[in-house]
C-alpha positions in Angstrom: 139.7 186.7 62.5 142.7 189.2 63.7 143.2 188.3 66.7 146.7 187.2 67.2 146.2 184.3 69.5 145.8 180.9 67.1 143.8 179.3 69.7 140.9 180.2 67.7 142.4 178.9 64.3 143.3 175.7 66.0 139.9 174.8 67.9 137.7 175.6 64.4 140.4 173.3 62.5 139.5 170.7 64.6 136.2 170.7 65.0 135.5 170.8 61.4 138.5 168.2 60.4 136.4 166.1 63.3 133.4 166.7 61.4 135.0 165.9 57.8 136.4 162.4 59.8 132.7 161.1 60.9 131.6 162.2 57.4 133.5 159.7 55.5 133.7 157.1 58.3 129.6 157.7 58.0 129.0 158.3 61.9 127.4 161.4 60.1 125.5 160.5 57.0 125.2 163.3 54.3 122.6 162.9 51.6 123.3 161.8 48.0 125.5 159.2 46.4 128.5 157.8 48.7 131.5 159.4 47.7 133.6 157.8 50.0 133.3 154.5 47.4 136.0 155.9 45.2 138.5 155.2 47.8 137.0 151.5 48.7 136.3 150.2 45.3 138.4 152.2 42.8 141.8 153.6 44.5 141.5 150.1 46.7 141.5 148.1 42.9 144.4 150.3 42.0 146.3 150.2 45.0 146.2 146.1 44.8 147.7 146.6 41.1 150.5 149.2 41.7 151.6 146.9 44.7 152.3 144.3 41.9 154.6 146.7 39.9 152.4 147.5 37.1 150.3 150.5 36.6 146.4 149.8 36.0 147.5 148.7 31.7 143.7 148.2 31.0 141.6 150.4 33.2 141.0 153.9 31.4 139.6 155.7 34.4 143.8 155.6 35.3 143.9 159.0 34.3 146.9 160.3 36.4 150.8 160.6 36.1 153.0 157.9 37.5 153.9 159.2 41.0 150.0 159.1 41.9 151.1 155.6 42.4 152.5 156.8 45.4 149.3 158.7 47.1 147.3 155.4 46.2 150.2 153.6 47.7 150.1 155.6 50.9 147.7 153.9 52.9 150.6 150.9 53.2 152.1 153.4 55.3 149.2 152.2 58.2 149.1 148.3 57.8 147.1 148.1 60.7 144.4 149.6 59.2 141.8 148.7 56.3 142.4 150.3 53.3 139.8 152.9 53.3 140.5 153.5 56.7 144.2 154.1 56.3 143.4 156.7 53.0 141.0 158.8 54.9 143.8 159.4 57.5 146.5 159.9 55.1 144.2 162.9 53.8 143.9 163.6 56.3 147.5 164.0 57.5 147.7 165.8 54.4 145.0 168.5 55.4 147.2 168.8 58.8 150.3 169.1 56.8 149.0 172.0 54.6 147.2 173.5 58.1 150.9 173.7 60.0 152.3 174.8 56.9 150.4 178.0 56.7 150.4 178.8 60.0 154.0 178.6 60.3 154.5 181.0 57.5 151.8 182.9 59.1 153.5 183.3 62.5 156.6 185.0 60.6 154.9 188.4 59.6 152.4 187.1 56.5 148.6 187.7 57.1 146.4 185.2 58.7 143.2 185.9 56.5 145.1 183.1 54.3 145.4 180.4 57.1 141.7 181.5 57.3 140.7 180.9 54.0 142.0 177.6 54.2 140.4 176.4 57.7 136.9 177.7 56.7 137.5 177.0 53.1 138.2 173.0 52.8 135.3 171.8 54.8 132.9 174.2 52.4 133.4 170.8 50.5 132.2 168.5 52.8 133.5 165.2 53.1 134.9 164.8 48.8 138.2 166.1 50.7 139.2 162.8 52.3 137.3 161.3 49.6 140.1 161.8 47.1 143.9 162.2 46.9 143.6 166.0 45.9 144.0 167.0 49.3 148.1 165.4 49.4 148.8 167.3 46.1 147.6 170.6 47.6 150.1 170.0 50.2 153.0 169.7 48.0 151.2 172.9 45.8 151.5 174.5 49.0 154.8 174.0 49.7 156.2 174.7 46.8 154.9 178.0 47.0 155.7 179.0 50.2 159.5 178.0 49.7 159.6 179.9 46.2 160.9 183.2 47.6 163.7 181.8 49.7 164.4 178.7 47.9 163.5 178.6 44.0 165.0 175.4 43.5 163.3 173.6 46.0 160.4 175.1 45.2 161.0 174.2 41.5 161.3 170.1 42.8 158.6 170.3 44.4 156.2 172.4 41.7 157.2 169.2 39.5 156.8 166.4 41.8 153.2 167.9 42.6 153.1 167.9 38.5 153.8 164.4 38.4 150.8 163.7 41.4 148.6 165.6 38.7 149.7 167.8 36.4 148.5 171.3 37.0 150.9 171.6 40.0 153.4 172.7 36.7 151.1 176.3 36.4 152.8 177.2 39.5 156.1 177.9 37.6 153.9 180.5 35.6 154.4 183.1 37.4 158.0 183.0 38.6 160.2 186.1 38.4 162.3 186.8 35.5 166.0 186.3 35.9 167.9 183.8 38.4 164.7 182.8 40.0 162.9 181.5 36.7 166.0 180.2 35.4 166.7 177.9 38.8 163.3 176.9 39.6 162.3 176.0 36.0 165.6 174.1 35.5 165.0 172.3 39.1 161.3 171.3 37.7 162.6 170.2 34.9 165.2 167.7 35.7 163.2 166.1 38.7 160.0 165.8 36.0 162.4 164.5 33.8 164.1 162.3 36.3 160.6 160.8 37.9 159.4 160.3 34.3 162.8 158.1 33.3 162.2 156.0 36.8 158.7 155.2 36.4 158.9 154.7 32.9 162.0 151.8 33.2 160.9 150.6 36.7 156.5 150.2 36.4 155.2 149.6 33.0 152.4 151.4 31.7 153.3 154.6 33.8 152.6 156.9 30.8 149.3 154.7 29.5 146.9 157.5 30.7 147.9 159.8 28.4 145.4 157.9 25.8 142.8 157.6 28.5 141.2 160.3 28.0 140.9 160.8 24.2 137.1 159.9 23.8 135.9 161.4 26.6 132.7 163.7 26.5 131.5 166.7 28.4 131.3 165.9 32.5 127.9 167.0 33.8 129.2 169.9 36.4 131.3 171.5 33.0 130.9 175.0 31.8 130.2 173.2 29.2 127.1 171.4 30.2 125.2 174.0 30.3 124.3 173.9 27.2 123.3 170.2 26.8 121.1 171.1 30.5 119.1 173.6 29.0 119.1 171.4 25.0 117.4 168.8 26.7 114.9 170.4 27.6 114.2 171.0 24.3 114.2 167.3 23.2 117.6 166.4 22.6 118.3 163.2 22.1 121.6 162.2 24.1 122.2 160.5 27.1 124.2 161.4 31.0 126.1 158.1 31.3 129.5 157.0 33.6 132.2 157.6 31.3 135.8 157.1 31.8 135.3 157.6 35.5 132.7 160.7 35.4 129.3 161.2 34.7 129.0 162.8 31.7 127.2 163.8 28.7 127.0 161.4 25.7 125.4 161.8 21.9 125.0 165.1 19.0 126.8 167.6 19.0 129.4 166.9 22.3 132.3 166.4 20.4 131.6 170.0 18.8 130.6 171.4 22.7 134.3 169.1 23.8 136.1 171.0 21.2 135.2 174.2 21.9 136.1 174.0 25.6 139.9 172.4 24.3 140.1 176.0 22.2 139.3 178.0 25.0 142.1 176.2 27.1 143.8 177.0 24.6 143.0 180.5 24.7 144.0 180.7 28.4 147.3 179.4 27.9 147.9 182.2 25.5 146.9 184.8 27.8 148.9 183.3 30.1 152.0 183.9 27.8 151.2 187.4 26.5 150.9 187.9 30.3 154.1 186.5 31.4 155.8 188.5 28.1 154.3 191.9 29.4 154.4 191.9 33.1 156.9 194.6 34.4 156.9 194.1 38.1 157.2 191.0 40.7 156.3 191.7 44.1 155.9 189.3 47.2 152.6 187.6 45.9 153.0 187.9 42.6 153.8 184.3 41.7 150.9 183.1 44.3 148.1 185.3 42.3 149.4 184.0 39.3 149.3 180.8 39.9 146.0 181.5 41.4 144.7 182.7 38.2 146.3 180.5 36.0 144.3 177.5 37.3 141.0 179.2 37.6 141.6 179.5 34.1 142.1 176.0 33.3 139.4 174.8 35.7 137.0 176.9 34.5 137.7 176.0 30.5 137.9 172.3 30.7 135.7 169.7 29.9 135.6 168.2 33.2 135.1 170.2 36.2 134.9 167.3 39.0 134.4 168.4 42.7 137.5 168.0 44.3 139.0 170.7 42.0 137.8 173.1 44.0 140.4 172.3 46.9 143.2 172.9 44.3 141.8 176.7 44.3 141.0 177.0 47.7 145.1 175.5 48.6 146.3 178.2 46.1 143.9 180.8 47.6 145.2 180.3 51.1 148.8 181.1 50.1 147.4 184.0 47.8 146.4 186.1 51.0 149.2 184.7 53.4 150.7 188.1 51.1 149.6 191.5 52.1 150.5 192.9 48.8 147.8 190.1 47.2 145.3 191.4 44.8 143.0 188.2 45.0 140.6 189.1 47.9 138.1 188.9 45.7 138.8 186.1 43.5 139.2 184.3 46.8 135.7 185.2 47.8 134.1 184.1 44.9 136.2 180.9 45.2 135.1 179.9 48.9 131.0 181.1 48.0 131.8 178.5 44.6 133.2 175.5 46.8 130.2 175.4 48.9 127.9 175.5 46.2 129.8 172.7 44.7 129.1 170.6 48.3 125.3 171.6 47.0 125.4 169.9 43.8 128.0 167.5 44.8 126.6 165.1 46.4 123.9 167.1 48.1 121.4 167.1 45.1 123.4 166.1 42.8 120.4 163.7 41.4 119.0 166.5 40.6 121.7 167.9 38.5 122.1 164.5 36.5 118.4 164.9 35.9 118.8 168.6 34.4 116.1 170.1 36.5 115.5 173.1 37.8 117.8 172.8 41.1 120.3 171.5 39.5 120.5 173.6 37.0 120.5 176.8 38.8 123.0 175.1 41.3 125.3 174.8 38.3 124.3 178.1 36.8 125.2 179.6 40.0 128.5 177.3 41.0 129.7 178.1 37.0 129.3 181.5 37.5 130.9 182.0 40.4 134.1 180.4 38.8 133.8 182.5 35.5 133.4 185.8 37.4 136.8 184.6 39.8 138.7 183.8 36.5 137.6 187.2 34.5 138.4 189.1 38.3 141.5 187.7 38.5 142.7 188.0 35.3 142.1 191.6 35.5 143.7 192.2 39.0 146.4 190.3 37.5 146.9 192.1 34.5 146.2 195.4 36.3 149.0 194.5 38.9 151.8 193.5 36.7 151.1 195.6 33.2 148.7 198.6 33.6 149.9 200.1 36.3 153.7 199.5 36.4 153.6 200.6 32.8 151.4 203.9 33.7 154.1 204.3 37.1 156.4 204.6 34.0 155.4 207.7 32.1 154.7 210.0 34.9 157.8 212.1 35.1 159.4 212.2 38.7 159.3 214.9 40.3 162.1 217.6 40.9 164.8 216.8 43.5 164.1 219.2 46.5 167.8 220.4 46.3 167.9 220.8 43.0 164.8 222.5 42.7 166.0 224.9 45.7 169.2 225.8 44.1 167.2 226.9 40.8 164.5 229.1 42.6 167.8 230.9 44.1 168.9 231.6 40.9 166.2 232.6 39.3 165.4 235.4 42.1 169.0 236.3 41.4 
């Protein structure tokens, strides 16, 4: 993985991204449920409603800011193509995008382990990637990232348009450095969310509907959540795993108390995240890249729903986290590529199996979860221990005498 020739990065992107391509065109069929259907039945339903100038008024599994209109959209960009066809590509494209990206950066003094992580990483998932429109936010994740140091308003624009795609793009601006940096990038992301929001809003009605599409939801199945309504039923309890909303999820007593208590602990995260921001004492290169690294391991790992395809969100961010040498992630990132292959395991591998709560799925979950909580709680703490502890310790320790100075008063003294 250190050699310096990218002849080796480039043949192993291929052959998987080849791989990933017969996957979803099903030259190569993987076992379980057909994932590739969201694409032909639901983004293929929305797509022939956006293209009419309204956003999907009626359908509740629209749960996604206005300019996701445009990645459903994208597949008009191929006419000569079916829609399903022309998505897959346009994920594809995306993947490529992301792919150049880092090795550009790369080839300019950062470390390849991160264009690594993110050619071994994505295919962990198996073929959800091209499945879903995640992939084209990553890329403007990416991006926006990679242009903070040089460029914080750009990379401010861009942190918000990928906010606007879907929302947790916005924890990128987390960990910004103090001063001119935060002041320009937060003001860019604010005027272009602010902007996008005012032309959707008068130009497509219904662009902010999905923000009461999700108010009855109930606990997904994959959730840290989950867990506990895996192992209750077992035990005879008396709800039901239904499609809800778009997801499979858990349905009947006590959810709503289970739903809750995963809302407080988001909560919870976002306060750390502030305490954090408020204490931190130094910025280096990767600062902002671990931070936002952690920052959305925390609020995957908290919420209610934890579908596949947020994996690529952490394995994007991880891929710029050790592009910097002075990155405390490596093993966050670890834990992160060993939890997105699991998540190919229960998703759609066997994933019957974890809808029916037995024992393979539930250790697949047990195992995936845990993988996720221990990459939050290590990153947190690398975090922490980066930007508080030992800045703050650096501090106390008295510097030690100049070497002139301390010359000139031994000479003295022996005088």
């Amino acid at each position: 993985m250190k050699t310096r020739n990218p002849a080796a990065l480039l043949v192993i992107w291929a052959l998987t991204r080849a791989l990933l391509l017969l996957c979803v065109f099903k030259v190569v069929v993987v076992p379980g449920p057909d994932v590739t259907s969201d694409v032909s039945v639901i983004y293929q339903g929305w797509f022939d409603i956006l293209r009419t100038g309204t956003f999907p008024l009626d359908d509740v599994t629209w749960q996604y800011p206005p300019v996701a209109a445009v990645a459903i959209l994208s597949p008009a960009l191929l006419p000569f193509l079916s829609y399903t066809s022309a998505f897959f590509l346009m994920a594809f494209l995306a993947d490529a995008v992301v792919f150049l990206m880092l090795l550009y950066v790369e080839r300019r003094g950062m470390a390849r382990r991160g264009v690594w992580v993110w050619v071994v990483g994505l295919p962990l998932l198996g073929q959800t990637v091209y499945a879903r429109y995640d992939v084209m936010v990553v890329a403007v994740a990416v991006a926006a990232l990679l242009a903070a140091a040089r460029h914080p308003k750009a990379s401010g624009v861009m942190a918000a348009l990928g906010a606007m795609l879907k929302v947790w793009p916005a924890l990128l601006l987390v960990g910004v450095g103090r001063g001119r940096a935060t002041r320009e990038s937060w003001g860019a992301a604010a005027l272009t969310a602010g902007g996008l929001a005012l032309t959707f809003a008068v130009a497509m009605p219904g662009a902010f509907a999905f923000l009461t599409f999700q108010r009855d939801r109930g606990t997904e199945v994959e959730s840290l959540g989950s867990l506990v309504f895996h192992v209750a039923r077992r035990f005879g309890w008396s709800g039901t795993v239904q499609l809800n909303y778009g997801s499979v999820e858990f349905l009947g007593p006590y959810v709503d108390v289970v739903s809750v208590l995963a809302q407080g602990l988001t909560v919870l995260a976002f306060g750390w995240l502030v305490l954090w921001r408020i204490r931190a004492r130094a910025w280096v290169s990767g600062t902002q890249a671990d931070a936002a690294l952690t920052a959305v391991l925390l609020f995957t790992t908290t919420s209610r729903v934890i579908s596949p395809q947020y994996m690529l969100w952490l394995v994007g961010l991880a891929a710029v986290c050790l592009l910097f040498r002075d990155s405390r992630m490596a093993l966050p990132v670890w834990l992160v590529l060993a939890a997105t292959f699991v998540t190919f395991l229960e998703f759609p591998l066997y994933f019957s199996h974890v809808v029916a709560s037995d024992t393979l799925g539930l250790t697949l979950l047990l195992v995936r979860n845990g993988l996720l909580v221990a990459a939050t709680l290590s990153a947190c703490r690398r975090l922490w221990r980066a930007t508080v502890t030992e800045p703050r310790h650096a501090a106390r320790v008295p510097a030690p005498p100049h070497p002139v100075r301390a010359g000139f008063s031994e000479a003295a003294n022996s005088s």
